[in-house]
Steps between C-alpha positions, in 0.01 A plus 500: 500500500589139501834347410627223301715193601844457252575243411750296738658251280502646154844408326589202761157263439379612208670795243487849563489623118111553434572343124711221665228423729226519250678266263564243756184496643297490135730181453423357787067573447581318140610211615278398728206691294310137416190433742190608653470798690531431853350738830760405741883387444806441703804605388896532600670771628870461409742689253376518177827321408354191655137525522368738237394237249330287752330800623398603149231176501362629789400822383487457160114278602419853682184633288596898367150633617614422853456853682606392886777273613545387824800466529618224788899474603716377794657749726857409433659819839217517707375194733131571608163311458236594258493755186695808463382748282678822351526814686150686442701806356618296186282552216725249287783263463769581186715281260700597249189491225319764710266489804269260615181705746351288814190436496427787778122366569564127544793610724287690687283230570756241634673782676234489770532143550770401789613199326684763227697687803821390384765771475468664169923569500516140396401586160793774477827215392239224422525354155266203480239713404727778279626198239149494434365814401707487099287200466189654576560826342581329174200253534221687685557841406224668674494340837554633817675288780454412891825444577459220832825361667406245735693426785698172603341438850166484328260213618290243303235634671610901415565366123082446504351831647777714270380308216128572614553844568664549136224311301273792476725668252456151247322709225521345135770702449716449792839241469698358801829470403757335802864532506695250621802274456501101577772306634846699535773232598834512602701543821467894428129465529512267809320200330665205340311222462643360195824455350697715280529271169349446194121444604510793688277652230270230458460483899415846538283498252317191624471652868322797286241343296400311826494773744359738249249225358319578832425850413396393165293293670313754714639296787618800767519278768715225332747800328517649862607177673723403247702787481484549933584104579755495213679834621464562100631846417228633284483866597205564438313221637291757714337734229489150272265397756334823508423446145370134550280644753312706244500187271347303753213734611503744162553364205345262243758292301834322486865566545815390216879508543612697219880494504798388741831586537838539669782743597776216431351445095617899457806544772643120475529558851329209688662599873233748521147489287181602511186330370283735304147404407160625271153424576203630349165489665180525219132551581338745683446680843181375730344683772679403813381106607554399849572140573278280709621415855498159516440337825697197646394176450685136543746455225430177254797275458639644181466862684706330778732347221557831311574687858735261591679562135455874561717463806757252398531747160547802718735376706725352194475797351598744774809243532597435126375882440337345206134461287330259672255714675391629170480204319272394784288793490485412074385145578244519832167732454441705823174358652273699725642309812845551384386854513296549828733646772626265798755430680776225444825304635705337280698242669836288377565144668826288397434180289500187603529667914189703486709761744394886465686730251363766523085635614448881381143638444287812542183431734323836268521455143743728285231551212399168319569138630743490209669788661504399831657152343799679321541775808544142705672310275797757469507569893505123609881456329600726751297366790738624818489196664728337233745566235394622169422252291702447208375397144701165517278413783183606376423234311517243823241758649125416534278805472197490737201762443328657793155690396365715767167582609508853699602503864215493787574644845365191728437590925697213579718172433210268551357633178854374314431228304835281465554405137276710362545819628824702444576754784640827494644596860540917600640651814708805569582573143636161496344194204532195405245228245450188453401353240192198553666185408802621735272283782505178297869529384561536844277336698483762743215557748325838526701632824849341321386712172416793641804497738723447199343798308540727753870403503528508146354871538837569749231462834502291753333175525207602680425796310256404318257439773463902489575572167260600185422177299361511166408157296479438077495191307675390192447312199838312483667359203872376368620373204502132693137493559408607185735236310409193783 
């Protein structure tokens, strides 16, 4: 005979008086009760106290006849990658108002996928998920749930395949609902970005409707780069992108922020607050669409332009831990270049010297070019060779753009090509690149360059006469060239 989970936080987040909690939550549905219905919504996770109206809006758009929920959270005690789902001898999860039963068949099917191995005891204290279930006994009376906590070392990449492997359960009648919080700030939370006055509020809620205008927007790659470059707090960025995931490749229609809120308007307390948002998601589900690979091709000069922005907004952001990445991401459409997978170096010179700041790249791409960009962008403030560079400097900092095509093993160094070729030097587990206008910066001959990358690669001199050479070129670009 399977068990039931208790409830965890009944009488601490939410009330643990059945007629308390059914009042509360039947004021909460009425408030927000104005709208279409919506197949998909994120709400917040927090003590009724603070977030129970705002999550109200959420599920009031949730349509009665829905009969599943999957039900996404984040795992708040246990750090793993991918989903964990409940112990297989639960047969439901309980509130106050009653119990809630899993759907036992669509658990069944995930259960034999490895991306869903996370431990199942992370659903035992977890309330991300339990704050929910009120709301969707009150609104969808009938449904059963697939409780899914997804853990905080999940990938971009991971976010895709668990949405993929979930999208056969889309029926009609199927909802995703996703649990999470935005921005919590204060020293207690370890992120202060801005300061404790009167515009706290308005700040907060700015940063919100920006980073959560991505989602809205279907835009999983610009919500996921926001919230990683920014260091934003959201806690559940990772199942948010799950969800966007199944927008992208599922679903047929168009996301709306429905309500936004903070911690301070209830508590007054603005030393610690958390942002708490609504967003609705109205249409329908799609058979699963996979997107074209695009291939690599030269970039135009506005591609060059808007890469060049991409990396100057990445860095400012990861600096100022600010919105800039997002508002990029709101203002530049992703081309099928932008989006073909290759490698990159971002470089930094000083203005007027032209001396090197800073040269970080990957010589594989990680994912898109636009990825590759941001990965690079980020890295290249902390290039060893130097100090970290500080915001104050940044803006006396020329960013230079370094599109690679993939690396070719070549026999020997005749076949190097000075200038046009960059080289990529391996012996004894030791490495070392350079980049192709290193030669004409320099003016370097072919034995001086090679000699100097095999130093640069902690070898001697003459090592690369024996050592594994590999050549690429570049399509190279800075903000000079583009402006000249």
């Amino acid at each position: 005979m399977r068990g039931v989970r208790p409830p965890a936080v009944a009488g601490s987040f939410y009330p643990s008086s059945p007629l308390q909690l059914s009042q509360d939550v039947e004021r909460y549905l009425q408030e927000g009760s104005n709208g279409s219905s919506c197949q998909a919504v994120i709400a917040p996770h927090a003590g009724y106290m603070f977030s129970g109206r705002t999550a109200g809006y959420a599920f009031a758009r949730l349509s009665p006849e829905v009969s599943r929920v999957i039900l996404l959270g984040p795992s708040h005690f246990r750090s793993f990658s991918g989903g964990a789902l409940p112990s297989p001898h639960l047969a439901a999860f309980a509130t106050p108002l009653g119990e809630l039963p899993l759907d036992q068949a669509a658990l069944a099917l995930l259960r034999e996928n490895p991306l869903f191995a996370g431990p199942p005891q992370a659903h035992d204290p977890e309330h991300c998920l339990e704050v929910e279930l009120p709301f969707i006994q009150k609104r969808a009376r009938e449904a059963a749930i697939v409780p899914v906590l997804i853990g905080n070392q999940t990938s971009l990449q991971q976010t895709e395949e668990i949405a993929q492997a979930l999208s056969p359960l889309l029926t009609a009648d199927t909802a995703v609902v996703v649990s999470s919080d935005f921005t919590h700030h204060g020293r207690a939370y370890g992120y202060v970005v801005f300061p404790e006055n009167e515009d706290l509020d308005l700040h907060l809620k700015t940063r919100a409707e920006r980073t959560a205008g991505r989602a809205i927007a279907l835009d999983v790659r610009g919500f996921w780069h926001q919230v990683e470059v920014s260091d934003d707090s959201v806690c559940g960025a990772k199942p948010i992108a799950v969800l966007l995931q199944l927008l992208q490749h599922a679903f047929s229609g168009e996301g709306k922020l429905l309500h936004l809120s903070t911690s301070g308007e209830v508590s007054g307390d603005w030393h610690q607050v958390v942002t708490y948002v609504a967003a609705g998601f109205s249409g329908q589900w799609t058979a699963w669409r996979e997107d074209d690979a695009p291939k690599p091709a030269p970039l135009t000069p506005d591609e060059q332009k808007a890469l060049l922005a991409l990396a100057r907004a990445t860095m400012e952001t990861h600096l100022t831990r600010g919105e800039q990445l997002a508002l990029w991401f709101a203002t530049h459409p992703l081309t099928p270049t932008m989006l073909a997978p290759q490698g990159a170096f971002v470089t930094l010179h000083t203005l007027p010297e032209k001396k090197l700041r800073g040269c970080i790249g990957l010589l594989q791409p990680a994912g898109s070019l636009v990825d590759t960009v941001i990965h690079a962008a980020v890295q290249v403030l902390y290039d060893p060779r130097f100090p970290a560079v500080r915001l104050a400097e940044l803006e006396s900092l020329e960013v230079e753009i370094s599109v690679l095509s993939p690396p070719q093993a070549v026999p020997n160094a005749e076949a190097i090509r000075l200038g046009e070729h960059g080289v990529i030097l391996k012996k004894a587990g030791h490495s070392a690149v350079f980049l192709p206008q290193v030669a004409d910066e320099t003016g370097w001959d072919l034995e001086t360059f090679l000699s100097r990358l095999a130093q640069k690669a902690g070898l001697p001199p003459e090592a690369w006469r024996s050592a594994e050479l590999s050549v690429f070129t570049a399509q190279v670009f800075s903000e000079h060239t583009l402006t000249a």
